[in-house]
C-alpha positions in Angstrom: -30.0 15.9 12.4 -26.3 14.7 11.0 -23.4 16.3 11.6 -22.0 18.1 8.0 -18.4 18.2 7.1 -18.5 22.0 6.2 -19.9 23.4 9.7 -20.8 26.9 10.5 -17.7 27.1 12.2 -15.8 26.4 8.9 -17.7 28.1 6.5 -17.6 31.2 8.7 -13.5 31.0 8.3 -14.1 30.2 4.7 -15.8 33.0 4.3 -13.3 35.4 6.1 -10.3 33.5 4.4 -12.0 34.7 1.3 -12.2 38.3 2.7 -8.7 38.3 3.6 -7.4 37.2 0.1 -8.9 39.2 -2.6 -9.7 37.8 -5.7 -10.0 33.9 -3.3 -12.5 31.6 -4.9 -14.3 29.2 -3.2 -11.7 26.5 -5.0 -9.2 28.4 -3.0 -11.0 27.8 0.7 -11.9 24.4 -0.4 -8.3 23.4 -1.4 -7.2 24.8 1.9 -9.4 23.0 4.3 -6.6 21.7 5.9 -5.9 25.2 7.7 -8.9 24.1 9.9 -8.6 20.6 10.4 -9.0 21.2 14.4 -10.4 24.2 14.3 -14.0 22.9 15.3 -13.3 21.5 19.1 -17.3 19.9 19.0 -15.8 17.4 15.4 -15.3 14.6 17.6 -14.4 12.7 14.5 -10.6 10.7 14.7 -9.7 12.2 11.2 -8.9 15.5 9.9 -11.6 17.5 8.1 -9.0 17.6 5.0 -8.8 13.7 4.6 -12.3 13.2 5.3 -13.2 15.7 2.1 -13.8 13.4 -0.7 -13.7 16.1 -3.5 -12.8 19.2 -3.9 -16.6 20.0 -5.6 -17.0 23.3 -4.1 -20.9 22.9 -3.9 -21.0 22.0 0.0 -19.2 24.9 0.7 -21.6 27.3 -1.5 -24.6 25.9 -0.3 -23.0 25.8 3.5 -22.5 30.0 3.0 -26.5 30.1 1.8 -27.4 28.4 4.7 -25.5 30.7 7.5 -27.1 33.0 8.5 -26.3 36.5 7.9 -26.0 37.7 11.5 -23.6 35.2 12.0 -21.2 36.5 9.1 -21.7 39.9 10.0 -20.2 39.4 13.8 -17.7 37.2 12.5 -16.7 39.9 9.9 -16.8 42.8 12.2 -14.7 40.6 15.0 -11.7 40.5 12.4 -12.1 44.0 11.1 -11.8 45.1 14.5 -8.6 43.1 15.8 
C-alpha cells in the first residue's frame, strides 16, 4: 500500500467544490489544490499537496473519483446540503 497524493479526503472536497461551482471542471479542482494543502491532518508529508503536484493532468483526480466509493460521496454530499 502507498500513500496517493489525491486521497479520499481530497477528492471528496474535489468533488463538492465541483458541486458548489456549477459548470467546475476537474481542471478547475486540480488548479485549486492549494485550497486543501492541510486539509488531510493523516499527510504527514513536510510539503504542501500543491507543490508536491507535478502536473496539472487531471487523470489522478478522475480515476481518484472512480475509485471512492459511492457511499462515501453520498454522506459527504448530504453533510453540505444540510449545513
Amino acid at each position: 500500500m502507498y500513500w496517493r497524493l489525491l486521497t479520499p479526503l481530497v477528492i471528496l472536497w474535489g468533488s463538492i467544490y465541483q458541486r458548489l461551482n456549477s459548470g467546475c471542471s476537474c481542471d478547475a479542482v486540480v488548479s485549486h489544490t492549494g485550497a486543501c494543502d492541510r486539509l488531510d491532518p493523516e499527510d504527514k508529508n513536510d510539503l504542501p499537496l500543491s507543490m508536491r503536484l507535478s502536473s496539472e493532468n487531471t487523470s489522478a483526480y478522475v480515476q481518484g473519483r472512480n475509485r471512492l466509493p459511492l457511499e462515501i460521496l453520498k454522506q459527504g454530499l448530504t453533510i453540505v446540503w444540510s449545513t
